[in-house]
DRENMAR-165520 format. One record per residue (C-alpha): residue in three letters; y, z, x. Coordinates in steps of 0.2 Angstrom, whole numbers, plus 2048, in hexadecimal, padded with zeros to 3 digits. Example, Ala and Ser with C-alpha at 12.3 -4.5 7.8 and 13.67 -1.06 7.14 Angstrom:
<pts>
Ala7EA82783E/Ser7FB824844/
</pts>
This chain:
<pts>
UnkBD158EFD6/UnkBE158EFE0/UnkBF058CFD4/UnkC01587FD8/UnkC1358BFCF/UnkC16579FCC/UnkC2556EFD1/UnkC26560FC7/UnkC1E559FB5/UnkC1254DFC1/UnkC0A55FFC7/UnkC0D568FB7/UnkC0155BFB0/UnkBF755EFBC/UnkBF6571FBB/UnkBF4570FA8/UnkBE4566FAB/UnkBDE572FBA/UnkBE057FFAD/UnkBD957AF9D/UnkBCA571FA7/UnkBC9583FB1/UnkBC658CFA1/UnkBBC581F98/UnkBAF580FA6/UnkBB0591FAE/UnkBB759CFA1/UnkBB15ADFAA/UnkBBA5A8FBB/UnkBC75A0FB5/UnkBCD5B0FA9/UnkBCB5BBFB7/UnkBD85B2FC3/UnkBE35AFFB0/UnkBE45C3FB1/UnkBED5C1FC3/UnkBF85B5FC0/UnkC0A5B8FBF/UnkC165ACFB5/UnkC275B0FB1/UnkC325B1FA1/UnkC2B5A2F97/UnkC24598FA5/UnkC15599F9B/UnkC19592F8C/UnkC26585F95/UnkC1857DFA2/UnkC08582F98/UnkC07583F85/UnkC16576F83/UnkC1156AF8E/UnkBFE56BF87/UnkC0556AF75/UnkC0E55CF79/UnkBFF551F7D/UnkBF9557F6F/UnkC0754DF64/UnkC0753FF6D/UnkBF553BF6C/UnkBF853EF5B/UnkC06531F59/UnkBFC526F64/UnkBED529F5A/UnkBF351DF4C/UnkBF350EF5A/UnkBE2511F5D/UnkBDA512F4F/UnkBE650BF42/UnkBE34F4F43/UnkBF74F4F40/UnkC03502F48/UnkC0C50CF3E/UnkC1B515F44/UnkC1F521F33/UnkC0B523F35/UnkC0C526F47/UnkC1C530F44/UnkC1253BF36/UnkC04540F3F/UnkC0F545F4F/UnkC18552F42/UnkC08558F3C/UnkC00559F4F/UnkC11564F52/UnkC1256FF44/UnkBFE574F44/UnkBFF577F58/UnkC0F57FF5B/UnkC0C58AF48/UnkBFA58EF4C/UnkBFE596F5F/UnkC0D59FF58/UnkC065A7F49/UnkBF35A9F52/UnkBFF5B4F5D/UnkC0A5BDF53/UnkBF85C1F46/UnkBED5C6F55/UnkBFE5D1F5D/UnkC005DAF4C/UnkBEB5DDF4B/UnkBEA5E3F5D/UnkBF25F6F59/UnkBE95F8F4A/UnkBD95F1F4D/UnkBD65F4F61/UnkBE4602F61/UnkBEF5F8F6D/UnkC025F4F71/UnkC0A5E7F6A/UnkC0B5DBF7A/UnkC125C7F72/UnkC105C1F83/UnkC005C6F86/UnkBF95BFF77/UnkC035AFF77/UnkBFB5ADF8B/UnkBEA5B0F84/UnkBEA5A4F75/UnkBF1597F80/UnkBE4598F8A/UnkBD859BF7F/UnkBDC58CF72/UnkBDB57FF82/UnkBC8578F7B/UnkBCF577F6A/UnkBDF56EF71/UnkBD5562F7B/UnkBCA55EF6D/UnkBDB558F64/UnkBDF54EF70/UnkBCD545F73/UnkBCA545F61/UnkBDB53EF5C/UnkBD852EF68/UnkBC7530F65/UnkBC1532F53/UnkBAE52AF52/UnkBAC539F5B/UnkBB0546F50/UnkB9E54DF53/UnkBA7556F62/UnkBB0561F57/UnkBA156CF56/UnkBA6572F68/UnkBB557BF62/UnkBA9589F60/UnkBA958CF70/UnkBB9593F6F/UnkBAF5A4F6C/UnkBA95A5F7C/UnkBB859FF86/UnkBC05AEF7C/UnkBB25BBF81/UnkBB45B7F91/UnkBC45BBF90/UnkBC45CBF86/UnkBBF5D6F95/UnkBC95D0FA7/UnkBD95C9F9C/UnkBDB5D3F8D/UnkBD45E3F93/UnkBC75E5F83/UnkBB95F2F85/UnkBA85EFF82/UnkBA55F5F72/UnkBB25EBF6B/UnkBB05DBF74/UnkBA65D3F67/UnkBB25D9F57/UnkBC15D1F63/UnkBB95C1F67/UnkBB45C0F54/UnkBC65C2F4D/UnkBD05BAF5B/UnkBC45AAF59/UnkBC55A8F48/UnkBDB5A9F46/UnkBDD59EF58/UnkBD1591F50/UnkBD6594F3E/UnkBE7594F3D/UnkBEB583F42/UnkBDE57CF35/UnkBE5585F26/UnkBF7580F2C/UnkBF256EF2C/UnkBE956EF1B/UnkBF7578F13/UnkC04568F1B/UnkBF855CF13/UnkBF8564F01/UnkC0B56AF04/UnkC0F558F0B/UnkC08548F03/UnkC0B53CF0D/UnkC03546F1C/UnkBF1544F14/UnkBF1532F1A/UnkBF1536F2C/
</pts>
């Protein structure tokens, strides 16, 4: 896999799609050159996380024109503000929680941009379930394969987050459950806190 800083959103696209297609089908290799990779400042979150939480939304707000007979622009509207509070909460709390756990737990610094790379990355099934599911919904069947977020994270518990051995499975355990977690209990708390969401 031969990445490229890229020039323009045409080929950020493109790149985010390498990525998330990289990970999801060959996690192992695909870590291994994530641990080599260089980014600078927030280049990260600016031409990766963003980006991919952006389709995110907009599969959300286009959603309603698929599988609503009549569209609905305060509907569409809706479940666009849902899509960006659930995402963009539930990478930044999975990160802050797994940073805070990572002294205590695995006797680690504190590294934010470590774990915000890693639950990026990690999170790229979950987000492209979204996406498909959003557009999708007869085949909400494919949810199931969230799961395999567990293995994407234990391959990259070794190579990326530097985890021994005998803790890789208590890592892949915890980190799993708040990257996949978090979002959920953030969108059912807006659906109890917020009415009108619940229709969506």
């Amino acid at each position: 896999i031969v990445i490229f800083a890229p020039q323009t959103k045409k080929e950020m696209y493109k790149e985010i799609i390498k990525w998330v297609l990289a990970i999801i089908m060959q996690p192992a290799k695909s870590w291994e050159i994530l641990s080599h990779k260089e980014e600078k400042g927030d280049e990260f979150l600016s031409r990766f996380v963003y980006p991919l939480i952006g389709l995110v939304i907009l599969a959300a707000f286009l959603g309603v024109m698929f599988t609503r007979r009549e569209f609905d622009v305060a509907l569409a509207l809706k479940a666009a503000i849902r899509a960006l509070v659930y995402s963009i909460g539930g990478f930044y709390i999975s990160s802050y929680l797994l940073n805070e756990i990572w002294p205590g737990v695995f006797h680690r610094v504190k590294d934010m941009k470590l774990w915000q790379h890693f639950v990026g990355y990690a999170s790229v099934l979950m987000y492209t379930l979204d996406i498909v599911l959003t557009l999708l919904p007869d085949f909400f069947f494919l949810r199931i394969f969230v799961l395999y977020t567990f293995y994407i994270v234990w391959e990259g518990a070794a190579p990326y987050m530097q985890v021994e051995e005998n803790d890789r499975m208590k890592f892949v355990i915890i980190t799993t459950m708040v990257i996949l977690a978090i979002p959920y209990l953030i969108d059912k708390a807006m659906t109890i806190l917020i009415p009108g969401l619940a229709a969506v």
